[in-house]
TISERO-430541 format. One line per 8 residues: number of its first residue (from 1); their letters; for each residue x, y, z of N, C-alpha, C. Coordinates in steps of 0.05 Angstrom, whole numbers. Atoms other than C-alpha are relative to their C-alpha. Layout:
NUM> a> X/Y/Z/X/Y/Z/X/Y/Z ~ ...
***
This chain:
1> xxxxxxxx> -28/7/2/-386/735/-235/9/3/-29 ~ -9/-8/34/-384/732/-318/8/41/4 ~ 3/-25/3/-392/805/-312/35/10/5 ~ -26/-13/-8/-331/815/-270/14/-10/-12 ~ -17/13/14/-287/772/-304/1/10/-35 ~ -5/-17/27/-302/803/-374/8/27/9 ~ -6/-32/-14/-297/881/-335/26/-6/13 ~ -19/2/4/-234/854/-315/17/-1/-15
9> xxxxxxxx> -13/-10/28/-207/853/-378/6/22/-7 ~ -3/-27/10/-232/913/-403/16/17/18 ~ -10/-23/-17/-207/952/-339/38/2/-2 ~ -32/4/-1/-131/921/-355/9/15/-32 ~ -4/-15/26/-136/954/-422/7/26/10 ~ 8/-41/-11/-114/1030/-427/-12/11/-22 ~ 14/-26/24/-152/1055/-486/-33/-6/11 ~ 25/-6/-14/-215/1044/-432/7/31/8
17> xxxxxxxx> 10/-27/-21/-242/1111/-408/16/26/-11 ~ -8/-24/4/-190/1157/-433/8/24/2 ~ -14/-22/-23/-151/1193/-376/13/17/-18 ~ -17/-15/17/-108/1223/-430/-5/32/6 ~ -1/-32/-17/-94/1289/-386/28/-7/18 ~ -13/-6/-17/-32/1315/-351/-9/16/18 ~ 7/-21/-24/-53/1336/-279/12/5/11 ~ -22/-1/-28/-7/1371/-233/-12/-2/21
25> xxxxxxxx> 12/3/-31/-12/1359/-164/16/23/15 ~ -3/-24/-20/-16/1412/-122/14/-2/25 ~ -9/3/-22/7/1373/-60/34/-6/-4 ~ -26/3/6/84/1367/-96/12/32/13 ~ -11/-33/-7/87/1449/-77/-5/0/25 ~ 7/-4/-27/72/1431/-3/25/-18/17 ~ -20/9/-14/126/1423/54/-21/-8/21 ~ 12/21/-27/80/1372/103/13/-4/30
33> xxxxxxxx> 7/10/-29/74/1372/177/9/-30/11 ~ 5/31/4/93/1296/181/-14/-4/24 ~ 1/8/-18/81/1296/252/-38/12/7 ~ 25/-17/-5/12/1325/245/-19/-13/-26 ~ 14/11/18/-20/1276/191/-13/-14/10 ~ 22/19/-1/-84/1236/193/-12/-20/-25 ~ 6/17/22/-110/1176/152/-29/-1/10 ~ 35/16/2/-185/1155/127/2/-16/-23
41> xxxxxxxx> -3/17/25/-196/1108/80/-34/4/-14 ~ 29/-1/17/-249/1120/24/1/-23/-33 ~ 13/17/22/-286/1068/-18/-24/10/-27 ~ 23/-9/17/-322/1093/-82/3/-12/-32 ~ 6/7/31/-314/1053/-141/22/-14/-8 ~ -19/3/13/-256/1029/-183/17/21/9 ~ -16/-12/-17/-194/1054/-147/17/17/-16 ~ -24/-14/25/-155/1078/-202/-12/37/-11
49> xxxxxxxx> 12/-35/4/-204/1138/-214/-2/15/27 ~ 1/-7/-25/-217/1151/-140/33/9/12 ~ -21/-4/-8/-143/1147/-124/12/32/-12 ~ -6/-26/16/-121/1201/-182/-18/24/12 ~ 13/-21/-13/-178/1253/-159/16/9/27 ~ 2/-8/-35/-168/1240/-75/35/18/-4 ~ -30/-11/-16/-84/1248/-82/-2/37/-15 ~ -6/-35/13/-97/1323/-128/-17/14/17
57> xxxxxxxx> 18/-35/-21/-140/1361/-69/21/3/25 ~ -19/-10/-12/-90/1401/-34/-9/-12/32 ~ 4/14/-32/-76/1375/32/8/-29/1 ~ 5/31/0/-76/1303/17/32/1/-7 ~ -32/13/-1/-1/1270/35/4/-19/-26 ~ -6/23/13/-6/1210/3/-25/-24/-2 ~ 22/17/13/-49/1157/-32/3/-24/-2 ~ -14/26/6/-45/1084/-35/-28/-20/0
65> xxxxxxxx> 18/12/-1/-96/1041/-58/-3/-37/7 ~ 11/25/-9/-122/971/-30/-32/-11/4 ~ 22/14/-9/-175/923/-3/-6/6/21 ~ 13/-4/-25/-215/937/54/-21/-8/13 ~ 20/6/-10/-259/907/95/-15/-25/0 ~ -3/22/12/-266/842/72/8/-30/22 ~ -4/24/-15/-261/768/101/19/-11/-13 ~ -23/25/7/-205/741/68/28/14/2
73> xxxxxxxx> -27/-12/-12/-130/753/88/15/12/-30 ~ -20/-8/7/-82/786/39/-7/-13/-37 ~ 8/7/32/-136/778/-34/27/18/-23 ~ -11/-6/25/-111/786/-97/-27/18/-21 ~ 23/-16/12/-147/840/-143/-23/-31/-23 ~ 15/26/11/-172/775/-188/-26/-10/16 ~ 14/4/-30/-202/750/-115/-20/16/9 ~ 12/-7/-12/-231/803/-105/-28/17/-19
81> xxxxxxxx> 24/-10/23/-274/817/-176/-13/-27/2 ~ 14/9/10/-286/751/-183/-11/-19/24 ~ 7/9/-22/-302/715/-116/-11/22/25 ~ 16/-9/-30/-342/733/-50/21/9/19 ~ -20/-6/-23/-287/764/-11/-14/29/24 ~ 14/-30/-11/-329/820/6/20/32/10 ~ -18/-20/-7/-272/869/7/-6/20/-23 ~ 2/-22/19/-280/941/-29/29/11/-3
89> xxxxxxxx> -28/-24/11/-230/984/-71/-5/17/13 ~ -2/-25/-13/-209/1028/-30/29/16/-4 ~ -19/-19/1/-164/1091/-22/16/6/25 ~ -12/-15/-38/-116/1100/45/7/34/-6 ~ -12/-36/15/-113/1180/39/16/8/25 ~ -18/-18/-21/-57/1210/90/1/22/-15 ~ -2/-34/9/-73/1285/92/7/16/23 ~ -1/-22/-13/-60/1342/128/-22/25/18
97> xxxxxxxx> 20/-8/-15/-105/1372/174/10/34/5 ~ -3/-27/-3/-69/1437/165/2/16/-18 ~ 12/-18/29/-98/1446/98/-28/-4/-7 ~ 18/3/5/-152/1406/97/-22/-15/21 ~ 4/11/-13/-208/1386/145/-8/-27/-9 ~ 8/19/12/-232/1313/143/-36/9/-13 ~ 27/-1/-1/-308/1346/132/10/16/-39 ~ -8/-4/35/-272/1379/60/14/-19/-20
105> xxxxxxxx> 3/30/20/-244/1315/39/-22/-9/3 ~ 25/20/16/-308/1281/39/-15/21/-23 ~ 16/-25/31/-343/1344/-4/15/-7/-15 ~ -10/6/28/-293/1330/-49/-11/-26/-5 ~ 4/26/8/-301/1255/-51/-35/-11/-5 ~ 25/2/1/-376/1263/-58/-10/10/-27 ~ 0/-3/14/-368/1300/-108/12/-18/-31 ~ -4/18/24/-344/1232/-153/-18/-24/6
113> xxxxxxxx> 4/20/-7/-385/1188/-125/-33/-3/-2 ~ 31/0/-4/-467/1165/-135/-9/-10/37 ~ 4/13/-30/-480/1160/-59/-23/-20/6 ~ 26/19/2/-546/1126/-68/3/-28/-12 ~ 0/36/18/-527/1063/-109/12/-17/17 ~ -15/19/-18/-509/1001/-76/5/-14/-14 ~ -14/30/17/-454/957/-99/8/12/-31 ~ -3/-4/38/-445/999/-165/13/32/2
121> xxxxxxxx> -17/-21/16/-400/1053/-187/1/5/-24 ~ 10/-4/20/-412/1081/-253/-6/-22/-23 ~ 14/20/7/-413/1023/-294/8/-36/4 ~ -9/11/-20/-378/978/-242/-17/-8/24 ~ 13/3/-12/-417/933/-211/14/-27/24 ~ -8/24/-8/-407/888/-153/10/16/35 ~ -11/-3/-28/-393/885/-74/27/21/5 ~ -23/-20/-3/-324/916/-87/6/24/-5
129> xxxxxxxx> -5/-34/6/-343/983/-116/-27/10/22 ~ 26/-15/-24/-392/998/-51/25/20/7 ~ -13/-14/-7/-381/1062/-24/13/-2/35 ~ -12/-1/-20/-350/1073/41/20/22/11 ~ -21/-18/-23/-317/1114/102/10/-17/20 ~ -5/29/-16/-277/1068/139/30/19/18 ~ -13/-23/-14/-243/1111/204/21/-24/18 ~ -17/9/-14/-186/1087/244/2/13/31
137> xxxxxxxx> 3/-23/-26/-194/1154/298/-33/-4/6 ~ 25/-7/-2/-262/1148/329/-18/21/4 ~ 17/-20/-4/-262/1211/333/-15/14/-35 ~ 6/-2/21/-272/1213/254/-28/-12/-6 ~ 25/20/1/-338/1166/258/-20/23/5 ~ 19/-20/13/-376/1227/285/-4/17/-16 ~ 6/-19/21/-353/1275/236/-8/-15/-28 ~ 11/8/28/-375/1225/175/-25/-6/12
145> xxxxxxxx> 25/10/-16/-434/1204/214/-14/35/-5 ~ 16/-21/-5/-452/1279/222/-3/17/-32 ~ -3/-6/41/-423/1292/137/-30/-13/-9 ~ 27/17/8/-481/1237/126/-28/12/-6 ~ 26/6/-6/-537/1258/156/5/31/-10 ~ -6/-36/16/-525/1339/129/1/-11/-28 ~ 7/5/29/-523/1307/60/-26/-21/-4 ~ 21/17/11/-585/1263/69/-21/15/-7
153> xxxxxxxx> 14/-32/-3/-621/1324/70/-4/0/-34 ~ -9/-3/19/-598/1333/0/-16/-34/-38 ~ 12/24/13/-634/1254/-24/-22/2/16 ~ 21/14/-6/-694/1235/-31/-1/-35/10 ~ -5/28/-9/-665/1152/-25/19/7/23 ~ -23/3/-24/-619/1129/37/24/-3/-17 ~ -33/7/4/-544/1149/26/4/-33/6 ~ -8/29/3/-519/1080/12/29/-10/13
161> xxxxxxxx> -39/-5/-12/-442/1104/38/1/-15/33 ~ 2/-2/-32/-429/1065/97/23/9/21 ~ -18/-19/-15/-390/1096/150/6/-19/26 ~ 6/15/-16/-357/1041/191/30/-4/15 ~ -25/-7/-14/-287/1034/236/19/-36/-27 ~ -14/15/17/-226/994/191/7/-21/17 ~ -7/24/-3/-217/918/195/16/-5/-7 ~ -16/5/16/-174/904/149/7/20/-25
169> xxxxxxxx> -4/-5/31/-137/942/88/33/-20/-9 ~ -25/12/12/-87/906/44/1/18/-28 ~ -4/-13/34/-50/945/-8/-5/-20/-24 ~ 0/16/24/-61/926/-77/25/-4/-13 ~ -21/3/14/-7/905/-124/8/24/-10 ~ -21/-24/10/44/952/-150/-11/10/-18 ~ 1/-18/22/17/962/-211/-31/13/-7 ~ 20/-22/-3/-52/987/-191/16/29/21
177> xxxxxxxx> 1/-27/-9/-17/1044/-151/8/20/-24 ~ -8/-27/13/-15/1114/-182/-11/-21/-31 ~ 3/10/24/-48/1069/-239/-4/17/-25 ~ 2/-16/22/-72/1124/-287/27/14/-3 ~ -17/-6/8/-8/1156/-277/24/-10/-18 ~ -6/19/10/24/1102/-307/-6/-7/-27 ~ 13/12/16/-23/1090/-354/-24/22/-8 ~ 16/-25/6/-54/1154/-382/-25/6/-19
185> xxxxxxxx> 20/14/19/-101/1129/-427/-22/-22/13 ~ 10/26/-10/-121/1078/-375/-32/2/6 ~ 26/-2/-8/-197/1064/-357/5/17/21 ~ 7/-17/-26/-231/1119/-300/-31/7/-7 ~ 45/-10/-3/-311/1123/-284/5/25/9 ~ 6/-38/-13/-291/1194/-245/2/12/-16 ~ 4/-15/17/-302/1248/-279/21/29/11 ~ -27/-4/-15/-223/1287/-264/-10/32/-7
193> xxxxxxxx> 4/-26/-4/-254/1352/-290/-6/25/21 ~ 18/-13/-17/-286/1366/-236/20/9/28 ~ -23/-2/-8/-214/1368/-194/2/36/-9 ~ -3/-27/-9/-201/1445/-169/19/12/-24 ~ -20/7/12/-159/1480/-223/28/11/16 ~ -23/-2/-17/-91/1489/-204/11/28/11 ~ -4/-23/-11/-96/1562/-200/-16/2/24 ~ 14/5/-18/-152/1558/-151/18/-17/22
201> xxxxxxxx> -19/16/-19/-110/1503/-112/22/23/12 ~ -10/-17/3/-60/1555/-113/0/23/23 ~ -2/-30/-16/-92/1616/-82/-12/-11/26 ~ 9/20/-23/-129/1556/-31/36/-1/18 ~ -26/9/-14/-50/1544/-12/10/38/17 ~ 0/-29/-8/-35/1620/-4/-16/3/26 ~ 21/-11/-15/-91/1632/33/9/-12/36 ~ -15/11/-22/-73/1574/85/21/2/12
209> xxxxxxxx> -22/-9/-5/-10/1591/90/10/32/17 ~ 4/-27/-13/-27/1666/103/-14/-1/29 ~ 11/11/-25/-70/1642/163/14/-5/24 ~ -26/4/-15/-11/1619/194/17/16/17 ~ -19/-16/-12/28/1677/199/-25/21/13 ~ 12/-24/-11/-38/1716/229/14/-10/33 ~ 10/1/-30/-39/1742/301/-10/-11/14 ~ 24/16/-19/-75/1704/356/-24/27/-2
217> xxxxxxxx> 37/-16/0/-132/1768/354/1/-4/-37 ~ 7/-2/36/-129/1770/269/-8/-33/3 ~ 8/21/5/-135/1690/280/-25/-8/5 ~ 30/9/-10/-192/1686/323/-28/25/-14 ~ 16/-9/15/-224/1743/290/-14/-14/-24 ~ 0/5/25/-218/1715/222/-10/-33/-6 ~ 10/25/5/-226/1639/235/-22/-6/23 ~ 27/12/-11/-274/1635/294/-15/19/9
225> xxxxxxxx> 25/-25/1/-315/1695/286/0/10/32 ~ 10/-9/-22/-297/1727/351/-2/39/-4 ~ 4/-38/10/-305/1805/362/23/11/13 ~ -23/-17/-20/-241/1857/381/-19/15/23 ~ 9/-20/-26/-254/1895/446/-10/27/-18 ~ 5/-28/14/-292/1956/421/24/30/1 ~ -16/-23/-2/-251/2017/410/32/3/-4 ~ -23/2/-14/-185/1981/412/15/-8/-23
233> xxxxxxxx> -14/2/33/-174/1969/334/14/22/-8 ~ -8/-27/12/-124/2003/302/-14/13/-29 ~ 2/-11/19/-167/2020/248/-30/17/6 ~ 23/-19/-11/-229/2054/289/0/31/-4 ~ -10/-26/2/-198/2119/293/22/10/-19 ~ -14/1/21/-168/2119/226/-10/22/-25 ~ 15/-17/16/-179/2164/174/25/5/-36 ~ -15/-1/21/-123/2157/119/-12/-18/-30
241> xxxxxxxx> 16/5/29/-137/2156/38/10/-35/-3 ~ -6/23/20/-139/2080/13/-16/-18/3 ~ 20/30/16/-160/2007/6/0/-13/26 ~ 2/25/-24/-182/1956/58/0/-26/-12 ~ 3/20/11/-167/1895/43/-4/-35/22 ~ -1/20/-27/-180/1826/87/26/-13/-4 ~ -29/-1/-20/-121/1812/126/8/-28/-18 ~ -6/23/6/-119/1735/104/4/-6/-38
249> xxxxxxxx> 0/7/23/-130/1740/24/2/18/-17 ~ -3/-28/14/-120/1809/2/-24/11/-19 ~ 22/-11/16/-185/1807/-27/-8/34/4 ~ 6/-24/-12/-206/1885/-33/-33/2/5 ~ 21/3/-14/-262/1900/17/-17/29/-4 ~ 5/-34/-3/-274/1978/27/15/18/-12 ~ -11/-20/1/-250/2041/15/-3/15/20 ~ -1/-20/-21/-233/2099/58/-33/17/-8
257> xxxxxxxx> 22/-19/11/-286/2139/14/-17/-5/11 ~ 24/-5/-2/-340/2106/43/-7/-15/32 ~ -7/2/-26/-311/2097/117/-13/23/13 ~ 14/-34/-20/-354/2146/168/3/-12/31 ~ -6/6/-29/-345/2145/246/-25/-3/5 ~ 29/6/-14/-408/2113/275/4/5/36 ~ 0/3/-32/-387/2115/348/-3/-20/11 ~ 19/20/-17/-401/2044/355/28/-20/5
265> xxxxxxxx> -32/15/-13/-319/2025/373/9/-20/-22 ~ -12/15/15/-317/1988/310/7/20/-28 ~ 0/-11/24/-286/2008/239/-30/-1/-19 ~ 10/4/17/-346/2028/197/-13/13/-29 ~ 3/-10/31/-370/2030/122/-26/-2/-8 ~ 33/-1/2/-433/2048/86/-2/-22/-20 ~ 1/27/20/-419/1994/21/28/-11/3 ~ -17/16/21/-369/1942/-2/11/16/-27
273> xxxxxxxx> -7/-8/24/-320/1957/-57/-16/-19/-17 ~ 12/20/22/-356/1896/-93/-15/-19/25 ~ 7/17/-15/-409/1856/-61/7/-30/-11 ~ -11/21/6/-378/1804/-107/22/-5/18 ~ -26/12/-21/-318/1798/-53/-20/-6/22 ~ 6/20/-30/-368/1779/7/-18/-12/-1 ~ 30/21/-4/-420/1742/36/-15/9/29 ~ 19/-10/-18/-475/1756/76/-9/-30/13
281> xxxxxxxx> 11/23/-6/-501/1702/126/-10/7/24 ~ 20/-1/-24/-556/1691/178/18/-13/22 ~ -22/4/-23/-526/1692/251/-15/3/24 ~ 12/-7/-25/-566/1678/311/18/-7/29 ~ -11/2/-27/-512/1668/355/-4/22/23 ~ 4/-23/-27/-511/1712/433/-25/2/-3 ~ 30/1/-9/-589/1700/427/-6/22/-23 ~ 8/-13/11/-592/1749/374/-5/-5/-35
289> xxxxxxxx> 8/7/22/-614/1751/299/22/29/-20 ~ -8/-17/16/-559/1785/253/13/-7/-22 ~ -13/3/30/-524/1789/186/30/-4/-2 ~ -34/8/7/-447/1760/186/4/5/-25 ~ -11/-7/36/-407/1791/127/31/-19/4 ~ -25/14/6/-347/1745/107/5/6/-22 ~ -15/0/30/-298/1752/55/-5/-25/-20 ~ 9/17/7/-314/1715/1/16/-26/-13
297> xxxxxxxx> -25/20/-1/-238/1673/-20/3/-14/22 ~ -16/22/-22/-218/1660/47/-20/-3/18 ~ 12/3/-23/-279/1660/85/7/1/28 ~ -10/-6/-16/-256/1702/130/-20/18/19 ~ 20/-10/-8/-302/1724/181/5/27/7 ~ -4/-29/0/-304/1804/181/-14/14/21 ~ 17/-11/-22/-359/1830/227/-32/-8/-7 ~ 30/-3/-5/-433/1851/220/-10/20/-19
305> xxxxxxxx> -2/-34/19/-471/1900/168/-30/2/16 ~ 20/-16/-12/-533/1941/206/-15/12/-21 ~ 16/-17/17/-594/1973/176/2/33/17 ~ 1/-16/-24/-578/2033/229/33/23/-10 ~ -19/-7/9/-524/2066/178/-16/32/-4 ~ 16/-32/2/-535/2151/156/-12/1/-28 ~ 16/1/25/-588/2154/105/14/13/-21 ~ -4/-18/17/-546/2204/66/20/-20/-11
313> xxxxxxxx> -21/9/16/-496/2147/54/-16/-32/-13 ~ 15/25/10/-551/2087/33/-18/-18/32 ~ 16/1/-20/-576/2071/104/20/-23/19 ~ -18/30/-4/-519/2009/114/14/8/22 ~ -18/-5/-13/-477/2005/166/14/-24/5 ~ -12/22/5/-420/1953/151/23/5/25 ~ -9/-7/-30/-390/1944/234/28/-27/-5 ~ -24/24/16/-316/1910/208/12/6/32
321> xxxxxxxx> -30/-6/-9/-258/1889/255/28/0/-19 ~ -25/-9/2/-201/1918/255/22/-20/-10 ~ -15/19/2/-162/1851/260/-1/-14/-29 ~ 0/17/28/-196/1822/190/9/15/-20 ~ -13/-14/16/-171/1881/156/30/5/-9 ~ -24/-8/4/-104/1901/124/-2/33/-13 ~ 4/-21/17/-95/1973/100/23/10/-26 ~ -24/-3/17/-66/1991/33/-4/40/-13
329> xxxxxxxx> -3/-20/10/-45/2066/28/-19/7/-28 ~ 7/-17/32/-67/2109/-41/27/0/-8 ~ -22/-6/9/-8/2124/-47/22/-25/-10 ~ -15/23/1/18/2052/-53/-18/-18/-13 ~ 19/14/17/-37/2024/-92/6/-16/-22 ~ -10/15/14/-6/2011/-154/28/-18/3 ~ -40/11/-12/66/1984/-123/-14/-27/13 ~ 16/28/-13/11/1932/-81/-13/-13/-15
337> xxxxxxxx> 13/17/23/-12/1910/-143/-39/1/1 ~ 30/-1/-11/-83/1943/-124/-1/30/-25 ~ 4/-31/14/-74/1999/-185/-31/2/-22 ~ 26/0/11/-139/1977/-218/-22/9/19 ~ 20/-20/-22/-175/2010/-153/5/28/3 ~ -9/-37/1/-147/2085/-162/-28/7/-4 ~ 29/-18/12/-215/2095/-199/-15/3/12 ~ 35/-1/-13/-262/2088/-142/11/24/21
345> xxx> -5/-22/-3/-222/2144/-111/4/32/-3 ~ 10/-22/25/-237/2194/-170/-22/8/9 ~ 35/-11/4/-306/2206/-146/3/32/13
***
């Protein structure tokens, strides 16, 4: 109890910790769904650093910090450092589920948090900085339940985070909300660097946004890895000079240059303009054992690459749909803001 009661002090000071940073929030450039929001509430420490982080990852509505979980009706922050109330600082996060899943808010929130320690937050100790997932939807209990046990993997001790349905939250007083904003200098154990930067946030918003306006076949291509009917892409039987780019992020994928007709009903290529734009991943789905290429911004699922390509072009055979693609002329290259790729057309 001494402890808390002196760490109360210090924490009402603002020349603790030394937020001294202007962050923008990314979620001020977003027109919200209202009717399409979900709440969780996360416990990880001293609320004032947790709060600042959770409300800057795109997606996230709104922030409001309180008590949670706790046996006593309607504490006072005092109450709840220096007495047994057993209630944690917590965060109510209302986000958007049509930016962000609840399985990418917790990666973020994992990312400020020691999951292993119990009762202690960086140098915040005590019942009220335990961590916590505290769900209101039960259908959120399995996806932190299933976040858990995929990051226990990751420790050698038992995650300490408990993951349990909400009892109680009571907001805190007025002048813990948006506290660092307030108070910019104020104490924070998180470490705010580690917050996306705002260009990144940025081309994350783009990206979602572009998703939106796909097709039902560009959607399901691109977000749940299905395949077009063979033969039925418009870009199979294609043969015009330029750039491929994926449909959802404009990242550039191919070139025409190194486009050949395989016969196998899909668009395909012998390399990547850059294997820095994708990703290769193991895929035993339909009982079989193969190589998924995704884009590497929007993780956008593209097709399949084969060892069954023409030796005279490297042996590859990169089997794209049609749907994850966009095509950008030669002739329009520099006008698409793609004029730093002319050169791989020179050959």
């Amino acid at each position: 109890m001494f402890f808390n009661i002196i760490y109360y002090f210090m924490k009402k000071s603002p020349v603790i910790g030394g937020f001294g940073m202007s962050l923008e929030n990314i979620n001020n450039k977003i027109q919200f769904n209202k009717e399409n929001l979900k709440t969780i509430y996360l416990a990880g420490g001293c609320f004032w650093g947790v709060e600042t982080y959770i409300s800057r990852i795109l997606g996230v509505y709104e922030t409001e910090v309180g008590y949670a979980n706790g046996n006593t009706k309607n504490p006072t922050y005092e109450e709840v450092c220096n007495f047994d109330t057993k209630h944690a600082e917590c965060v109510k996060v209302t986000y958007s589920p049509d930016f962000i899943s609840l399985k990418e808010l917790l990666e973020e929130f994992f990312k400020i948090i020691d999951p292993i320690a119990i009762n202690r937050q960086g140098p915040d100790i005590g019942t009220q900085y335990r961590t916590g997932i505290y769900y209101t939807d039960i259908r959120d209990k399995q996806i932190a339940e299933m976040f858990i046990k995929e990051k226990q993997l990751n420790y050698s001790k038992k995650i300490a985070v408990e993951v349990m349905p909400l009892t109680y939250f009571y907001p805190a007083e007025t002048y813990h909300q948006k506290y660092l904003e307030k108070n910019p200098n104020g104490y924070c154990h998180v470490d705010l660097s580690k917050l996306p930067e705002i260009d990144e946030s940025l081309e994350k918003l783009k990206i979602k946004e572009n998703i939106r306006k796909l097709d039902p076949t560009e959607y399901e291509v691109t977000q749940n890895s299905a395949t077009e009917i063979p033969f039925s892409g418009k870009y199979n039987d294609f043969n015009e000079k330029g750039l491929y780019v994926d449909v959802v992020s404009g990242e550039p994928l191919f070139t025409s240059h190194d486009k050949f007709n395989s016969g196998c009903g899909w668009p395909s290529f012998s390399k990547p303009i850059s294997e820095d734009n994708i990703k290769k991943i193991k895929d035993t789905s339909h009982n079989m054992i193969r190589t998924e290429v995704k884009s590497k911004k929007a993780d956008s699922h593209l097709g399949h690459v084969f060892d069954d390509g023409p030796s005279e072009l490297g042996g590859m055979r990169y089997c794209i749909n049609s749907a994850a693609l966009k095509f950008i002329a030669f002739e329009d290259l520099e006008k698409e803001g793609y004029g730093e790729y002319i050169k791989y057309f020179e050959k």
